[in-house]
mmCIF file of the N, C-alpha and C atoms, coordinates in Angstrom:
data_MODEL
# 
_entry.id   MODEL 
# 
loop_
_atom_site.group_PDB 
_atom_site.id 
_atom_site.type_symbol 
_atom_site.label_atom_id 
_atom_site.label_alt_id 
_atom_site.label_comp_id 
_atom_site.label_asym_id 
_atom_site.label_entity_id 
_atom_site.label_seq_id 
_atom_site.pdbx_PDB_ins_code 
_atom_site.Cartn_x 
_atom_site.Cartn_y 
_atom_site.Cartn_z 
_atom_site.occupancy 
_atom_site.B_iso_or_equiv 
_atom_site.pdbx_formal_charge 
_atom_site.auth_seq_id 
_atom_site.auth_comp_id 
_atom_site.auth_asym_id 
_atom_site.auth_atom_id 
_atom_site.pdbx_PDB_model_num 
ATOM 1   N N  . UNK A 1 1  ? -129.029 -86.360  163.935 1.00 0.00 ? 1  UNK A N  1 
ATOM 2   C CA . UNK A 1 1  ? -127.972 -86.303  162.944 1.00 0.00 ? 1  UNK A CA 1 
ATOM 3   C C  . UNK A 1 1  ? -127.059 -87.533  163.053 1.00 0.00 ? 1  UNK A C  1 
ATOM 4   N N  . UNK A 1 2  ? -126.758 -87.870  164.202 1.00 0.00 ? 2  UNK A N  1 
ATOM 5   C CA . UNK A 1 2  ? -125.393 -89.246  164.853 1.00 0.00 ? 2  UNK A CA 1 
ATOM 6   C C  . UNK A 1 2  ? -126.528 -90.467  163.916 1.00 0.00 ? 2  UNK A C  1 
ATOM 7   N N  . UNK A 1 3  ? -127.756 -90.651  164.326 1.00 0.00 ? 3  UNK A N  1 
ATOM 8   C CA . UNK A 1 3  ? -128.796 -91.850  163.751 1.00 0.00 ? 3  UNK A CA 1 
ATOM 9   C C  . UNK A 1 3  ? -128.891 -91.764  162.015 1.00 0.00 ? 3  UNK A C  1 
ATOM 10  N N  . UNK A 1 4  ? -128.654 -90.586  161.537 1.00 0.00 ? 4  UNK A N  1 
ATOM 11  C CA . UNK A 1 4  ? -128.739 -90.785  159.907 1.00 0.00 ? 4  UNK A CA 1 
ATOM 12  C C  . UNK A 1 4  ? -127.355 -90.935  159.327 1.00 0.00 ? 4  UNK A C  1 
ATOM 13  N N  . UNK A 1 5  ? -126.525 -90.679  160.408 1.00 0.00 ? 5  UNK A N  1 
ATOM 14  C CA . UNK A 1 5  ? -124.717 -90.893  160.040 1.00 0.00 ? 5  UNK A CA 1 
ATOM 15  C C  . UNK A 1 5  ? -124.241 -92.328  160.049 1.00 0.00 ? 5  UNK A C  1 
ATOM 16  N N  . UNK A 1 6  ? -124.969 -93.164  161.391 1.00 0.00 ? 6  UNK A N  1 
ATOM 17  C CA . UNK A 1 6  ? -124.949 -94.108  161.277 1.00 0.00 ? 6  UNK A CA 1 
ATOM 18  C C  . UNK A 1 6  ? -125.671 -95.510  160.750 1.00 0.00 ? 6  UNK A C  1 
ATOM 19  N N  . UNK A 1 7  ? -126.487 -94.549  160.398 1.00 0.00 ? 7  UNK A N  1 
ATOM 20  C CA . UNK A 1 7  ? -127.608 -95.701  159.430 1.00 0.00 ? 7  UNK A CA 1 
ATOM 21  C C  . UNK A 1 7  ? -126.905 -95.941  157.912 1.00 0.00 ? 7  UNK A C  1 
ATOM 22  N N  . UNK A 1 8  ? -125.533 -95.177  157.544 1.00 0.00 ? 8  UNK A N  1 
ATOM 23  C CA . UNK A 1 8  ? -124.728 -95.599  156.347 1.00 0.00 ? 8  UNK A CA 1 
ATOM 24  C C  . UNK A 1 8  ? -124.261 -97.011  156.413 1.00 0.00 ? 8  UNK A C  1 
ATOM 25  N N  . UNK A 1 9  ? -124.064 -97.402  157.634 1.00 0.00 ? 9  UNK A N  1 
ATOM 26  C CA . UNK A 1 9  ? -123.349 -98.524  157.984 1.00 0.00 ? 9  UNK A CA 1 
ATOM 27  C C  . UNK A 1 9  ? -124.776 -99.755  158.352 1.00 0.00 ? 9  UNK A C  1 
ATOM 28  N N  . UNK A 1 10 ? -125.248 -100.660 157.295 1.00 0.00 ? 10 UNK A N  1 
ATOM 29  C CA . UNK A 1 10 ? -125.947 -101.431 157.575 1.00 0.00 ? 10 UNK A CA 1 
ATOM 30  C C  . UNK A 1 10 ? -125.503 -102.743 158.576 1.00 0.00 ? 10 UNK A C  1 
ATOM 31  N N  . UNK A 1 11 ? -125.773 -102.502 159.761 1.00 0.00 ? 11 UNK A N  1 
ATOM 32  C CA . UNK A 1 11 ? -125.596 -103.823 160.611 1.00 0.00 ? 11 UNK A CA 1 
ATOM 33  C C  . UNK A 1 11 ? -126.223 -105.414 160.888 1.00 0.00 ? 11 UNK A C  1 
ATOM 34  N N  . UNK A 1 12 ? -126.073 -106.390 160.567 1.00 0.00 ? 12 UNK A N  1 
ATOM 35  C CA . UNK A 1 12 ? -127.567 -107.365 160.664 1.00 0.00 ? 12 UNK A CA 1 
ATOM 36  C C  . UNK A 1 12 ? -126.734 -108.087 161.808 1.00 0.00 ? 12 UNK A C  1 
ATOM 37  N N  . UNK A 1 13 ? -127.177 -108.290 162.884 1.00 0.00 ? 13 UNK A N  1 
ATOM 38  C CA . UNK A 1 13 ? -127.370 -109.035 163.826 1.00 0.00 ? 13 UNK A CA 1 
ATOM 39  C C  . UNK A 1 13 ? -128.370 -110.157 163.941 1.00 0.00 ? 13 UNK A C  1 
ATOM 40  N N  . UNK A 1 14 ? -127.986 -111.576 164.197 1.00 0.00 ? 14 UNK A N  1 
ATOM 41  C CA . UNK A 1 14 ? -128.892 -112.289 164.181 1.00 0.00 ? 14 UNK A CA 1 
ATOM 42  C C  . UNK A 1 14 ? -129.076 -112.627 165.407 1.00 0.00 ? 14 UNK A C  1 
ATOM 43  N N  . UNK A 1 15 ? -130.341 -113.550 165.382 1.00 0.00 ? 15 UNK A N  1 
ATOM 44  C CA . UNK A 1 15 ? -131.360 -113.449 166.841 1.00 0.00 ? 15 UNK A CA 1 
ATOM 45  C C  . UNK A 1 15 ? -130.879 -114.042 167.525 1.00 0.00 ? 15 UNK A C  1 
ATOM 46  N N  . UNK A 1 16 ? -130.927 -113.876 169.110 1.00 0.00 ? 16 UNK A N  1 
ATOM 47  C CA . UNK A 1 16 ? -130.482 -114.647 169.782 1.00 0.00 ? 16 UNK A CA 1 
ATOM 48  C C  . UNK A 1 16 ? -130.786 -116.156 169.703 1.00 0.00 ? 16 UNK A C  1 
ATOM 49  N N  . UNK A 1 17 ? -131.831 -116.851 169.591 1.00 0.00 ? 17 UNK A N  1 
ATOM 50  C CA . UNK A 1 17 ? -131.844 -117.866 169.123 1.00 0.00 ? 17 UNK A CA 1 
ATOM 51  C C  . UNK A 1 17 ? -131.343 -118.870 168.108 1.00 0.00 ? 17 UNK A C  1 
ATOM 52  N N  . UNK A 1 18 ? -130.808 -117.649 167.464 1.00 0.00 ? 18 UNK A N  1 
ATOM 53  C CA . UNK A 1 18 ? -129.256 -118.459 166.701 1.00 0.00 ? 18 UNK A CA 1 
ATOM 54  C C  . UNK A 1 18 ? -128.128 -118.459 166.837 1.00 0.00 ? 18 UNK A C  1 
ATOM 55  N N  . UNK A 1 19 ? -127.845 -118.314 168.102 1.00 0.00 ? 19 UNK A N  1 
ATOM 56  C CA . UNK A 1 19 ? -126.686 -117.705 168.954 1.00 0.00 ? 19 UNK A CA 1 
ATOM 57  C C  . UNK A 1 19 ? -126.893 -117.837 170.286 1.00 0.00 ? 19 UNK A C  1 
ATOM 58  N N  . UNK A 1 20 ? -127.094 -119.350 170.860 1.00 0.00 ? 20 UNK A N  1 
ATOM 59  C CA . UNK A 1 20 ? -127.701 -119.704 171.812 1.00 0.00 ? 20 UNK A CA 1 
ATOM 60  C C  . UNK A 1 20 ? -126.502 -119.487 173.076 1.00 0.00 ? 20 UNK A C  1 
ATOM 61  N N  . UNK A 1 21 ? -125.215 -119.589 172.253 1.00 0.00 ? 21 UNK A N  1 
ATOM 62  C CA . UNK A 1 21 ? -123.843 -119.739 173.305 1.00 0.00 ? 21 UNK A CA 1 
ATOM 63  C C  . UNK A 1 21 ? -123.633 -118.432 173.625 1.00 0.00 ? 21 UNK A C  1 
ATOM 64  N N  . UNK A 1 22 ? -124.121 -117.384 173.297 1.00 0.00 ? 22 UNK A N  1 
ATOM 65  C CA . UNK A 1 22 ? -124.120 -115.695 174.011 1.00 0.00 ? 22 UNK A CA 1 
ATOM 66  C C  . UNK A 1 22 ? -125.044 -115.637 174.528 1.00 0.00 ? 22 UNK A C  1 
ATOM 67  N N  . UNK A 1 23 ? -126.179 -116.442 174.978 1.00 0.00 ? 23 UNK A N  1 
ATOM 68  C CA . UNK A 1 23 ? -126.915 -115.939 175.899 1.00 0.00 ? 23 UNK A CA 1 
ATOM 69  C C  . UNK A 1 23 ? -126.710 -116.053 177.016 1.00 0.00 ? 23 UNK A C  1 
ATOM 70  N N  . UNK A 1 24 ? -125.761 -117.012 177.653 1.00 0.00 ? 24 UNK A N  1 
ATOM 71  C CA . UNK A 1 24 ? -125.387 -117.226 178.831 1.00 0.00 ? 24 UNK A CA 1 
ATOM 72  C C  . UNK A 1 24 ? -124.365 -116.143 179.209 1.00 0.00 ? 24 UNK A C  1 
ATOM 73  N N  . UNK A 1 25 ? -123.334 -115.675 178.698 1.00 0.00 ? 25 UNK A N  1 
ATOM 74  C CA . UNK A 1 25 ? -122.436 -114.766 178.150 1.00 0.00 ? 25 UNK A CA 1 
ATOM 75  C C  . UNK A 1 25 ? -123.104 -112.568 178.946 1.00 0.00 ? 25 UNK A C  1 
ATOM 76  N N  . UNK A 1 26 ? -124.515 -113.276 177.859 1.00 0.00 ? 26 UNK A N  1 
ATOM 77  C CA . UNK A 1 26 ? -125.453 -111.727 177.814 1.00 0.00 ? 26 UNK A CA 1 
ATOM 78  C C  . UNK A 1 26 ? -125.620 -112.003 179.285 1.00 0.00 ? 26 UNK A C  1 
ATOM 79  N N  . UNK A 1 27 ? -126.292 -113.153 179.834 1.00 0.00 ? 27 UNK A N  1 
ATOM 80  C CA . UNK A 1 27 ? -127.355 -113.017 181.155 1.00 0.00 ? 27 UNK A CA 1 
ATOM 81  C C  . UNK A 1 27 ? -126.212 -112.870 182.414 1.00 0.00 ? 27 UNK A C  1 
ATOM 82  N N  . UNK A 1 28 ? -124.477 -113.543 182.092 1.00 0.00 ? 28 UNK A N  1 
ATOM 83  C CA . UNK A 1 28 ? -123.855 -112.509 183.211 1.00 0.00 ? 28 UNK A CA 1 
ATOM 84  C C  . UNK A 1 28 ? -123.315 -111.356 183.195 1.00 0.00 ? 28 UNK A C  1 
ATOM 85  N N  . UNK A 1 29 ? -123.333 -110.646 182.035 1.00 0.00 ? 29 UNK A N  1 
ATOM 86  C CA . UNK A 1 29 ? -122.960 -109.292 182.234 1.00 0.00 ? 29 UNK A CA 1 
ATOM 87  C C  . UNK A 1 29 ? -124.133 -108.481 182.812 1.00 0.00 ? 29 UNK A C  1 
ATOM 88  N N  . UNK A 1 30 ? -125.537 -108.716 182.157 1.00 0.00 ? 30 UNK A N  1 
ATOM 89  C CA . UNK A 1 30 ? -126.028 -108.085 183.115 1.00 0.00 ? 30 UNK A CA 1 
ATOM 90  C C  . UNK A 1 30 ? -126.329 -108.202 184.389 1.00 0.00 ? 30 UNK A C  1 
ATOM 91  N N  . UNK A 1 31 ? -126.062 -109.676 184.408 1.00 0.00 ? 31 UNK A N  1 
ATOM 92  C CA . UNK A 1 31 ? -126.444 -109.971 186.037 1.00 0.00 ? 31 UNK A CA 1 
ATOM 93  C C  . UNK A 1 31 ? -125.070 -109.004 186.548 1.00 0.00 ? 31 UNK A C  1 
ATOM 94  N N  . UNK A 1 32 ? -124.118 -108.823 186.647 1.00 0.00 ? 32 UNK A N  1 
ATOM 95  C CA . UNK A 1 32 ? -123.094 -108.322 187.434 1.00 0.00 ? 32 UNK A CA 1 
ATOM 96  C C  . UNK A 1 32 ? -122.936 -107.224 186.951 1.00 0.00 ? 32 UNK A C  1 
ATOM 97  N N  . UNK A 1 33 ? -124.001 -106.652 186.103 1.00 0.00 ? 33 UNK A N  1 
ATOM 98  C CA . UNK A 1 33 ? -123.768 -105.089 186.242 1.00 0.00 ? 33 UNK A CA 1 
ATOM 99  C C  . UNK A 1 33 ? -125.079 -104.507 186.618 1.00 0.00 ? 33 UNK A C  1 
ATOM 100 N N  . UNK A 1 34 ? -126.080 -105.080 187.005 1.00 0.00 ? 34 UNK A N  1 
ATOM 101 C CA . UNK A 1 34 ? -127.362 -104.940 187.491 1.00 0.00 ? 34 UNK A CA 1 
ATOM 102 C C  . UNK A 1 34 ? -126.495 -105.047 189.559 1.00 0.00 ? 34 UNK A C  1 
ATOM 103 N N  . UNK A 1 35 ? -126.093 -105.993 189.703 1.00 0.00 ? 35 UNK A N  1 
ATOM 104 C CA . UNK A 1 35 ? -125.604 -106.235 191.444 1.00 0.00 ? 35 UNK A CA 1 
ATOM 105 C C  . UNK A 1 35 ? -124.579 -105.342 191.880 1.00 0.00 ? 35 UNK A C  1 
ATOM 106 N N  . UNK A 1 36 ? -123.608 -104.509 190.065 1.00 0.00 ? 36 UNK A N  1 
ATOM 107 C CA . UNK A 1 36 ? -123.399 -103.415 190.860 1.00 0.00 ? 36 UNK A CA 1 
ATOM 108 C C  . UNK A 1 36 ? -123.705 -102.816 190.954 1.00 0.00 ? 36 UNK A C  1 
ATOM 109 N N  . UNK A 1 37 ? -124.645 -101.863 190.309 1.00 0.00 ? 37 UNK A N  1 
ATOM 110 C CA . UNK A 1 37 ? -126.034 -100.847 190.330 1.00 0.00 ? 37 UNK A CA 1 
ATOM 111 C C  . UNK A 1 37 ? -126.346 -100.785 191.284 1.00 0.00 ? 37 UNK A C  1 
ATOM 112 N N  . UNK A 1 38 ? -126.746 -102.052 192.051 1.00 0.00 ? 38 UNK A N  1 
ATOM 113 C CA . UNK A 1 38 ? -127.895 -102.123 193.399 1.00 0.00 ? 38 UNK A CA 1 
ATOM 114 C C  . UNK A 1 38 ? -126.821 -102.174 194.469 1.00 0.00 ? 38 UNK A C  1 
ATOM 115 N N  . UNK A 1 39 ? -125.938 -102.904 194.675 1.00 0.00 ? 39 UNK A N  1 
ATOM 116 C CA . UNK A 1 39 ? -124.985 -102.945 195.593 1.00 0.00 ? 39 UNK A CA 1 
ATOM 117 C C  . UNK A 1 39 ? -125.474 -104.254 196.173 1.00 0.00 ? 39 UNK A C  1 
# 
């Protein structure tokens, strides 16, 4: 029901490859939320 409520709202995200300056951005959040996971 939440997935057909929110499919009203069309989102377009473009690819990371066009948005080269968030990938560095993306790769430390997960790096530092992956090292706190593991400890």
């Amino acid at each position: 029901d939440l997935y057909y409520r929110l499919n009203v709202f069309p989102i377009q995200l473009p690819p990371l490859r066009e948005r080269p300056k968030d990938i560095v951005a993306l790769a430390k959040h997960f790096a530092s939320r992956f090292a706190g996971a593991e400890g």
